[in-house]
C-alpha positions, 0 to 999 in steps of 0.5 A: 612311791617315787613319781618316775617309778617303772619309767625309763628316760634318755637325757642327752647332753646328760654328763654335765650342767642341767642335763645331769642334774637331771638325770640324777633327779630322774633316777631319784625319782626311780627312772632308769637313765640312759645319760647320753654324753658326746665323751665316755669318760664323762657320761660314765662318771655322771653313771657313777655318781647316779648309781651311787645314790642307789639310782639305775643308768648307763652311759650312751656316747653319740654326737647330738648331730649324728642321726645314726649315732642318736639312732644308736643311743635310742635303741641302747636304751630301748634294749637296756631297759625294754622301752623309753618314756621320756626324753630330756634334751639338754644338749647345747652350746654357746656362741657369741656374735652378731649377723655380720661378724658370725661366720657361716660355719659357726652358725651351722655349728649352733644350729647342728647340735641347739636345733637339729640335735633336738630334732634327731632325739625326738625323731628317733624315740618318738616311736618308742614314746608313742607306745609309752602311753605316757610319752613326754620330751622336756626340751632345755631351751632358755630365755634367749627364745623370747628375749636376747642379750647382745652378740648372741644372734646364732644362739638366740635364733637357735633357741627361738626355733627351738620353741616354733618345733615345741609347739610343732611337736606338742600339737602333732605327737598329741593324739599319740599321748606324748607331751611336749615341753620346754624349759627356758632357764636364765643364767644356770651355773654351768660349765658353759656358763663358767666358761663364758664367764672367762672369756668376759673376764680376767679368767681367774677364779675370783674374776669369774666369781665375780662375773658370776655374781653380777649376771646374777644380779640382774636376775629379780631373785638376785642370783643365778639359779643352780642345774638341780633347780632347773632339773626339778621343773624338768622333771616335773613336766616329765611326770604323770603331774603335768599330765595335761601341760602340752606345748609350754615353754616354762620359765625359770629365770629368777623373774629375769624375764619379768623385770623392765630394765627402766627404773625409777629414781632412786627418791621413787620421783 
């Protein structure tokens, strides 16, 4: 029997990168998907692509920043499907810059969709998660909420709050049953790390590759990770096997975090 078999889960930022790969891997394990995108056109192809495998979904457009919006979409799955047992949120964006030369609007834009995005999701399922019996929100958070590369203070601060309201949740929601988790992954191939990638360098395909594969060299596994592996750790705190996982934020960083950038010498002296 498939482990998600029966469950109904809602992933937002679900039409692309990890949150759908996620949702394709939820609907494989027999989960109905309600896969939230900001447009149509890109959550419907993600629904496609599920209902193609012989998975169940439907698109659920709202902006992660609007409570009614995600109000909206909540109750859209609740009424496709008759409840809501999990809650991925995956919805996020990148920018770059340091205190002094982030503008005010660009930090109240990462905070808006990266913190209060998770925020309104888990406000508006946490009742019907509640009534699941086996409630668990899975939060894609990364690295950058313990450790932080330069030029990146708006995200990073946003990623670090987001595992203070993990452990909010996981303790709060816990006499209620409902699980509370993070994945923090290191570099994904993603669009919005494809994108990065093209603002460091030439922006052509080979430029981009290249980058690519140097971030990934920093990783100890010495390459970044692909969305499904992500969604496989995803998927599996979402299930009745992480049963007693409540209030972790789980790395999957290819040993990132694990290695000090100090070195010996090469003649090991």
């Amino acid at each position: 029997m498939k482990e998600h078999a029966g469950r109904v889960a809602l992933v937002t930022g679900g039409a692309s990168g990890i949150g759908r790969a996620t949702a394709e891997l939820l609907a494989a394990a027999g989960a109905a998907v309600a896969v939230n995108g900001l447009h149509e056109g890109d959550a419907a192809q993600a629904v496609e692509a599920i209902a193609a495998a012989g998975g169940q979904a439907i698109p659920v457009i709202a902006d992660v920043c609007d409570a009614s919006a995600v109000g909206a979409a909540v109750e859209a799955t609740v009424a496709a499907f008759g409840k809501l047992d999990v809650l991925v949120t995956s919805a996020g964006i990148q920018r770059y810059g340091t205190v002094a030369d982030t503008e005010e609007k660009t930090w109240d834009e990462v905070f808006a969709v990266n913190v209060k995005g998770v925020f309104l999701a888990a406000r508006a399922a946490l009742p019907h998660l509640r009534r699941s019996g086996s409630g668990a929100i899975v939060v894609v958070s990364s690295v950058q909420a313990v450790a932080t590369q330069a030029n990146v203070a708006a995200y990073t601060a946003g990623k670090g709050a987001l595992g203070a309201l993990v452990r909010a949740m996981a303790i709060d929601e816990a006499p209620f049953g409902v699980r509370v988790n993070a994945v923090c992954p290191g570099s994904v191939d993603t669009p919005m790390l494809r994108h990065s990638a093209r603002l460091f360098s030439d922006g052509t395909p080979e430029g981009v590759n290249a980058l690519l594969d140097q971030w990934g060299r920093a990783h100890p596994l010495g390459r970044i990770a692909q969305p499904s592996e992500v969604a496989e750790v995803v998927t599996f705190l979402a299930s009745p096997r992480a049963g007693f996982v409540t209030g972790a934020d789980l790395r999957v960083d290819g040993g990132l975090l694990a290695s000090l950038a100090v070195a010996l010498p090469d003649d090991g002296v």
